[in-house]
N, C-alpha and C positions, 0 to 999 in steps of 0.2 A: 434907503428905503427901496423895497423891492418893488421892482413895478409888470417883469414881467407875467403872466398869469400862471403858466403851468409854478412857476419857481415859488409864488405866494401858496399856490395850494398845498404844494409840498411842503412847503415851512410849516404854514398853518396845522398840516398834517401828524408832521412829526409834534410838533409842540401836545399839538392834542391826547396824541397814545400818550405821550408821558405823562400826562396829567391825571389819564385814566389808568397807567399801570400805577402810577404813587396811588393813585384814592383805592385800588385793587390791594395791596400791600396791607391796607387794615380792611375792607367788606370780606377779604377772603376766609377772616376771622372769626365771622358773623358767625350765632347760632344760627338754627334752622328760623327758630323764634322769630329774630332780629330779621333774617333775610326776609321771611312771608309776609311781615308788617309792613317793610317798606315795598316789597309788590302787589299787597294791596291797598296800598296809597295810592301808588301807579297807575292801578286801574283804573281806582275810582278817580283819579285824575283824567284819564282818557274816555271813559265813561259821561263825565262833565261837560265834556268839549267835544265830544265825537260828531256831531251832527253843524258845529260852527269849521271844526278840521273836515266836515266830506266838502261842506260848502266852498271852504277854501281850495281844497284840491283840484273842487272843477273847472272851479273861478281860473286858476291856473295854470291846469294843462290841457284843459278844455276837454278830457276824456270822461266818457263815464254818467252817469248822475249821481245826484244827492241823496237819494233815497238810499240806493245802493251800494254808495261807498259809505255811507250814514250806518249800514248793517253789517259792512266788514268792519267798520272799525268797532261797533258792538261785538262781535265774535270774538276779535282781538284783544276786549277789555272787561267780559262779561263770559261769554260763553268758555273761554279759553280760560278765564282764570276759575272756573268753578269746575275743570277739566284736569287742574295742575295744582288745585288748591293741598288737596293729602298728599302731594308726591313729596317721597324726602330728595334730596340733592348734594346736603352738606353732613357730614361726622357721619354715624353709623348710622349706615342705609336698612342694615340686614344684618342677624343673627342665623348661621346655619351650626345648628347645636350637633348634628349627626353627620355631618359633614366635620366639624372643628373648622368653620371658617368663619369668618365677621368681614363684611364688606362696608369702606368705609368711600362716601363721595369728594373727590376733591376740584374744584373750579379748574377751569383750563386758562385763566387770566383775561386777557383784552379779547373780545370780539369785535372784530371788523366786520360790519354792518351793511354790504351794497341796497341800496334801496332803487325801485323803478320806478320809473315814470306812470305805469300805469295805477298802482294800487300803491303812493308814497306813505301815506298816513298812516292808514291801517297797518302796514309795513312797519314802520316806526313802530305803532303800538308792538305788535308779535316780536319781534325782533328782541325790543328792550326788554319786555317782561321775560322772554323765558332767559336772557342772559344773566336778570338780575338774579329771575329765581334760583339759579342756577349756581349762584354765588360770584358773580362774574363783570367784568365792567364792558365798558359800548363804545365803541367809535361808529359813527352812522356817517356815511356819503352818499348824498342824495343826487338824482341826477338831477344836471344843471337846467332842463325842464319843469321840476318838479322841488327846485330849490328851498323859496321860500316857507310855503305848505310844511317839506318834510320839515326845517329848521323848525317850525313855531313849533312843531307836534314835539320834539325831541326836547325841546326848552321846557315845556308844560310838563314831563314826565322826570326832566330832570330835576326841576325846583320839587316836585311831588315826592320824589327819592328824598334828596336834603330834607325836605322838612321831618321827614319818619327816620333819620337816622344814618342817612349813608351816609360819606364822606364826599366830600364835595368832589365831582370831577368823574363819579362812578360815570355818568350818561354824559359822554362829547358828541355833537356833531361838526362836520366841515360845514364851513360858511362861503368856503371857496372853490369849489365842489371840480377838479376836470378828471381827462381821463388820467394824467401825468400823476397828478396827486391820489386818486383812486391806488393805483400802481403804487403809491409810496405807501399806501396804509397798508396795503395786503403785504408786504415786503418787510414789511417793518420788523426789526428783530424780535421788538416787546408785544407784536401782535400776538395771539396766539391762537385763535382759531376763526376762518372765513366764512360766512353766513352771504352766498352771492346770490341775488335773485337779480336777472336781468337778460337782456338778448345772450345769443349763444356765445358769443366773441368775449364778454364780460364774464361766464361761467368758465368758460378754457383760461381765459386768463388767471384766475382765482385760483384754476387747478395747478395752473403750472407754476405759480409764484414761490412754490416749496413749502409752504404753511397747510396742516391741515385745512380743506376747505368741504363746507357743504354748499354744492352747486346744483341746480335742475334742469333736467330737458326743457326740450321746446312739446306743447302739448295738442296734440292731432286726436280729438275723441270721436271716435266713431258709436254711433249708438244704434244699437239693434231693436225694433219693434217688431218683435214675435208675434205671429198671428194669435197665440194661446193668451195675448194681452189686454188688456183692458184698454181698447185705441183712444177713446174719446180720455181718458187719464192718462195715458202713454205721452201724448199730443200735447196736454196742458202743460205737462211737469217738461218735454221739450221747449215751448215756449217761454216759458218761466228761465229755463237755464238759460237760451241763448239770448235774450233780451237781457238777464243778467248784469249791470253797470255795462250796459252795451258790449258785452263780450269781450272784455276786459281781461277777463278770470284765464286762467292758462287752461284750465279745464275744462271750459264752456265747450258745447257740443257744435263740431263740427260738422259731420257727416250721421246723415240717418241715414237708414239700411236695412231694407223693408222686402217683404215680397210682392209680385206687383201684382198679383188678388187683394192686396190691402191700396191700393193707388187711389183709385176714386173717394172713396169712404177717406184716407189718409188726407188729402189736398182738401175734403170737406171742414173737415175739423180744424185743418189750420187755417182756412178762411174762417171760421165761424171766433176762431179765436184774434183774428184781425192780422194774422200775416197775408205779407203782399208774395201773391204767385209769380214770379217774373216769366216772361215767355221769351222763348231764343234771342229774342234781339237785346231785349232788357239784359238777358242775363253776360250778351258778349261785353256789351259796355258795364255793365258792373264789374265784370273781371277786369278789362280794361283800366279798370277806376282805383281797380284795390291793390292790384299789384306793378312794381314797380320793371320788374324784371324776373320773371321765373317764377316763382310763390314768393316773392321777397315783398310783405305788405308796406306801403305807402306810410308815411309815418301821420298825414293829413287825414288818415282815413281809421286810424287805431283807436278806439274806444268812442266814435262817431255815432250817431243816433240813424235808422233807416231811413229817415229824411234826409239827413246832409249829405249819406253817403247815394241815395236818388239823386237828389240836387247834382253831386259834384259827375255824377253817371251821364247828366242830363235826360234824364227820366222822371216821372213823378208820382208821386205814392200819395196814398190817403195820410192826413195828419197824425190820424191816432194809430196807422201801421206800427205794431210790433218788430218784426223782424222781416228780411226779405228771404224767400225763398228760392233756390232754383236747383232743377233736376241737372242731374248729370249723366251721365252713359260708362263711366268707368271711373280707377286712381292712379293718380299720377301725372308725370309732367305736364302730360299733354290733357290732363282735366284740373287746372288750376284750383277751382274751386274744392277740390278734394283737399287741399290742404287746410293747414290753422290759417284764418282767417282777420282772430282778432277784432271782430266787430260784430253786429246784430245779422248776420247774414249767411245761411245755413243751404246745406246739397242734400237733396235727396237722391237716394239711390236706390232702386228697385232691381231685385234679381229674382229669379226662376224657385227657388227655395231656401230650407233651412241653412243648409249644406254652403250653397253659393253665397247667403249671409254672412256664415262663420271666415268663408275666404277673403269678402271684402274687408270685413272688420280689421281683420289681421291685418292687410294690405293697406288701410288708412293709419294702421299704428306705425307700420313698417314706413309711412312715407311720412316722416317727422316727427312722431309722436309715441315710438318705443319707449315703453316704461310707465308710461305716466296715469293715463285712464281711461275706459271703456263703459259701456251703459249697455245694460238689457234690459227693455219693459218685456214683464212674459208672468205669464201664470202658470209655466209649465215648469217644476224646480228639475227637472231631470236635464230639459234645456239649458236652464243658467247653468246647472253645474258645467256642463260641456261646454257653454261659452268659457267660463270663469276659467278651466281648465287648461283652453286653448290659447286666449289671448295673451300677447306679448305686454301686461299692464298690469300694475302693482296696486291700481284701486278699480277693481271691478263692482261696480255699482248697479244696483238692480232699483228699479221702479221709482225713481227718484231724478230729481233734474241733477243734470251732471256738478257744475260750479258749487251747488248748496250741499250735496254731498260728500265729495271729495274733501271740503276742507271740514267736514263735521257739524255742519248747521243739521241735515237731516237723517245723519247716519251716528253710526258711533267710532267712526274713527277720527282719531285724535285731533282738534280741531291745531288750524296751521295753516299757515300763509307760504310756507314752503314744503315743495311735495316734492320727495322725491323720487328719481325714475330708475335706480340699481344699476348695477353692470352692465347693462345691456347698452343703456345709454351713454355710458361715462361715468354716472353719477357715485358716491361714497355711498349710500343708503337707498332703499326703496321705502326708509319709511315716510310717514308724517312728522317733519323733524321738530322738538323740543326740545325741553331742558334736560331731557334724560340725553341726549347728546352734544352736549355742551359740559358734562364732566367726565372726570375719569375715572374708576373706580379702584381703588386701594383693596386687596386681598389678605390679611391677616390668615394666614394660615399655620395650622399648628400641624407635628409628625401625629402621623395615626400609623407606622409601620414601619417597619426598617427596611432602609436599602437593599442589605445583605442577610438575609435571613438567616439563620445559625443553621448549617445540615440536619437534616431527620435523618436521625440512627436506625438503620434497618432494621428492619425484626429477622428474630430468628428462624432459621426454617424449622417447620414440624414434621423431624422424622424420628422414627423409632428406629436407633441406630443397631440394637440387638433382633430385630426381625430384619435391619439389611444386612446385618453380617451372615444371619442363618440362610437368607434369598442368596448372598453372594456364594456362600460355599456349597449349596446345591448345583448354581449354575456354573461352578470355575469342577464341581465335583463330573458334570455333564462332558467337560472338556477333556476330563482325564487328569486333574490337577488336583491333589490334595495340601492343603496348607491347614496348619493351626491357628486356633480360633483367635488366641491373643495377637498374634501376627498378624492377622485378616482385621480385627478391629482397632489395630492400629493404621492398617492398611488403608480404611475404611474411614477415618475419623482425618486421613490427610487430605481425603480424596473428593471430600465433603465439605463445603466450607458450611462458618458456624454461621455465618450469616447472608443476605441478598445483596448484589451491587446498591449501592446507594444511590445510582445516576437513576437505576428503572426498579420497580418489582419485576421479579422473575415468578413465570407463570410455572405454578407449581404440577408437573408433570408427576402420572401415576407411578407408582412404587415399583412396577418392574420396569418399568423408562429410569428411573435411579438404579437400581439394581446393575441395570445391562451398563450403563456407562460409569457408573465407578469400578465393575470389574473391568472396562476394556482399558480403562486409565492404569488402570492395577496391573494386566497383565503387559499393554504397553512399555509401561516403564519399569518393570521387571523380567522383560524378559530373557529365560534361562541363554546364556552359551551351548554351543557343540560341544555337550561331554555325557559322561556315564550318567547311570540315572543316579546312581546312588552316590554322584558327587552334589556339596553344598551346592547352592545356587548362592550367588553374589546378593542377590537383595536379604538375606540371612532367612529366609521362609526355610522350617522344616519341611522338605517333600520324604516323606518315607520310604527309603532301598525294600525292595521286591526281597521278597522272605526268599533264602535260597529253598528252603524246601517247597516250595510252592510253585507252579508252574507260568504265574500271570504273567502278560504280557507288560516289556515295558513298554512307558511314559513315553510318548515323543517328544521331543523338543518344542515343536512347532508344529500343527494344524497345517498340512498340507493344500496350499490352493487349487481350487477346480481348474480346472485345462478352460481357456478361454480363444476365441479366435479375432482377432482385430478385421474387422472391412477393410478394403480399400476406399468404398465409397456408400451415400447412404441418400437417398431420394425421400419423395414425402410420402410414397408408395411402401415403402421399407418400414417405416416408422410407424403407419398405420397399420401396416399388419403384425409388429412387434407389441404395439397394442392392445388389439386384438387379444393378443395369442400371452400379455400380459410377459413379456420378456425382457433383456434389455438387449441396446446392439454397442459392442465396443469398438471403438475407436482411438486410433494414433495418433502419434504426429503429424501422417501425411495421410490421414484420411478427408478425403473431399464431402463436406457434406451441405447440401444445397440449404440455401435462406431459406426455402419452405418449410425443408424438415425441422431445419434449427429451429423454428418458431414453434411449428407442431411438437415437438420432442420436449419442448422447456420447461411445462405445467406439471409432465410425466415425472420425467427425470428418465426419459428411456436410453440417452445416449450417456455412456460410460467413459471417461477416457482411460485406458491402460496400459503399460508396457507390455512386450514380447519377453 
């Protein structure tokens, strides 16, 4: 018998994934039908028991209340499954008829399950239902704070699955919960995808274990009250969030961020709603109280009521105090308060304007809380778009308490217990994670085109070859060359192809631009030798012998070239006035001619190269 702890939890461990990949082996089977019946048994199993599971939770980790772990775990088993109730998950998700593609869902196996201390229950619920919806099976490890809570909750939803039809084993949890045995579950070969909600240590572990993992930042919300806002509502729905299961929630608001024409009027409201204003001294011993080292919160003081954490301060609050209050001067190390807090106890922050708002905001995201989520009360939508736009946070929430928000009680994003914060963070996702991430999608794709497409056969050019033979023998008659017509149209029909390169269209140039270069091709590659006129010429053209009775001049061989002169040298002065005067200037081998001119010369075409 094993006795020591890490080595039981590890056994326990491994025993358990096999249990849940054998009952995986047939659920993964499941129609869509089969899968939604047994998740809404689950529900309503947790539905049943929600308000004896918050009870339990507090009883246990002493975080939080009943009321309000009573309405997460409703979210978790009510509002979330009437959110996932039409989502497909399993067989064909999707026909794309114009596309030719059919997209098919298929489970990802074991989910490993971390659950927190703070929010275990409701955890539980979220967790198990979108793994099952999902078509999937559970290993849950709960932290060893929050042990027995999470176990009951996972027990009740697992008997709830059997009865509607799973296989027994779909829903495991550790009973022996450490961090040794956590490490065995994420590791596990038959795991197959990580669901980690917990401090940051627990999330990089989960990353690094080589298994897909969905993990979440740590949550710094900064919340802007815009002057364009409705204050005395602005105020209420602040209150509401960070009283929230005593600020518990990753999301709850930590920093308000206001301008300080709203100060007076601001501090009225939230007495009138029964938060405690602390003053310089309160507010060193509250930090004092809450952190342990740096922003590192006190583990005594996490999901604590504004009394206990007055009491532990040694200060003292009214009974029915809401939340504690206290101003700040800046973010950052050296304003402790500016960070996640974790409990019922909120910074206000006053600056100069719009402007100076938008920088703190950033600045409290930037100090722990990239990714995750942000608040503007404002009536002005020109402003929220420019916050919304700006902030480093992937749930920008407008006129709503932050906590109730973010996970979908008061908005319409996807309701969830795990948020997450995208690359900037670390995290796989920025979204609100579910069952849509928890499969993988199959693509049936059919050809719609060939790889290699067959050549397009040119088209023919459209010349009329009997008015280019009549243009050719004009202009070769211009030159002092006469040649017969059938000769010329054979000449004429080599010189011409029947059709266009195939790599490009060729842009069809006017008829005396064909003209001039099939006769220079023509004269090119026939041209006569040194002899008498009235000898054959080698390409077999008749040129007609000079009548002896007649006086005309002969035929020269060849088109005497103009006398040209070569530069030595050629300046940007030279080139401009060749220009000008619309010339060209020739150039040698050993003509110098300056970078200026070269570039000026190049669009002309004024510099020539030619021999002597």
């Amino acid at each position: 018998m094993l006795h020591d702890t890490d080595l039981v939890s590890v056994q326990e461990v491994r025993e358990k994934v096999e249990k849940a990949y054998t009952a995986w082996q047939t659920y993964k089977n499941f129609t869509q039908e089969q899968i939604d019946a047994v998740v809404e048994a689950v529900a309503a199993k947790g539905r049943a028991h929600a308000r004896r599971l918050a009870e339990f939770a507090v009883r246990e980790t002493g975080m939080g209340n009943v009321e309000d772990k009573y309405a997460k775990n409703m979210l978790c088993s009510d509002t979330l499954i009437r959110a996932i109730r039409s989502m497909k998950t399993v067989g064909v998700l999707r026909e794309i008829p114009e596309q030719q593609i059919t997209e098919v869902g298929v489970p990802q196996g074991v989910i490993a399950a971390i659950c927190p201390t703070t929010n275990p229950t409701s955890t539980v619920f979220f967790k198990t239902i979108i793994a099952l919806k999902a078509g999937n099976a559970i290993v849950l490890s709960p932290h060893p704070r929050a042990k027995e809570c999470t176990c009951a909750a996972a027990a009740l939803l697992a008997e709830a699955a059997e009865e509607a039809g799973a296989p027994a084993g779909i829903v495991q949890c550790a009973s022996n919960s450490t961090l040794e045995g956590t490490q065995a579950l994420m590791k596990h070969p038959k795991t197959g995808v990580i669901l980690a909600t917990g401090g940051s240590g627990m999330v990089r572990a989960a990353y690094s274990s080589g298994k897909p993992a969905f993990g979440v930042g740590p949550g710094n919300v900064p919340v802007l009250i815009d002057t364009s806002a409705n204050l005395a509502q602005a105020v209420a729905r602040v209150v509401s969030g960070k009283s929230f299961d005593f600020g518990t929630v990753c999301s709850s608001e930590q920093t308000v961020v206001a301008e300080g024409v709203l100060r007076e009027r601001m501090l009225a409201e939230f007495r009138a709603r029964k938060a405690y204003i602390l003053n310089p001294q309160e507010r060193a011993a509250v930090e004092r109280t809450l952190f342990s080292s740096g922003t590192t919160v006190r583990a005594d003081c996490v999901g604590k009521s504004p009394q206990t954490i007055a009491q532990l301060a040694g200060i003292s609050v009214p009974a029915d105090a809401t939340i504690l209050v206290a101003e700040i001067d800046g973010v950052g190390r050296e304003h402790p308060l500016s960070a996640e807090k974790l409990s019922p106890v909120l910074a206000l922050l006053f600056v100069d304007s719009f402007e100076a708002g938008l920088d703190a905001c950033e600045a409290i995201l930037k100090f722990g809380g990239l990714g995750h989520t942000c608040v503007i009360h404002a009536g002005d939508e020109a402003k929220v778009r420019r916050f919304g736009l700006r902030m480093p946070a992937f749930r920008v929430l407008v006129n709503t308490a932050a906590p109730q928000g973010s996970v979908g009680i008061t908005t319409n994003v996807q309701p969830s217990m795990t948020l997450g914060c995208g690359a900037i963070a670390g995290n796989i996702t920025s979204d609100n994670v579910g069952p849509q991430h928890l499969i993988n999608i199959k693509r049936i794709a059919w050809a719609v085109r060939d790889a290699d497409p067959a050549p397009v056969q040119p088209a023919a050019l459209n010349i009329d070859k009997a008015a280019l033979v009549a243009a050719v023998e004009r202009y070769l008659a211009q030159r002092g060359v006469n040649v017969s017509g059938a000769t010329l149209s054979a000449a004429v029909a080599a010189a011409i192809p029947a059709h266009a390169p195939a790599a490009a269209p060729i842009p069809r140039p006017p008829v005396h631009g064909s003209v001039a270069s099939a006769a220079e091709r023509f004269l090119a590659a026939n041209k006569p030798e040194a002899a008498p006129v009235s000898a054959a010429p080698s390409c077999g053209c008749s040129i007609k012998p000079a009548d002896p009775g007649t006086a005309a001049a002969p035929v020269p061989a060849t088109i005497p070239a103009p006398k040209i002169e070569i530069v030595s040298f050629v300046c940007e002065a030279d080139v401009r006035e060749a220009i000008a005067k619309k010339k060209k200037i020739f150039i040698g081998p050993k003509t110098i001619v300056t970078p200026s001119a070269k570039d000026l010369a190049g669009p002309d075409e004024i510099l020539v190269r030619a021999e002597r």
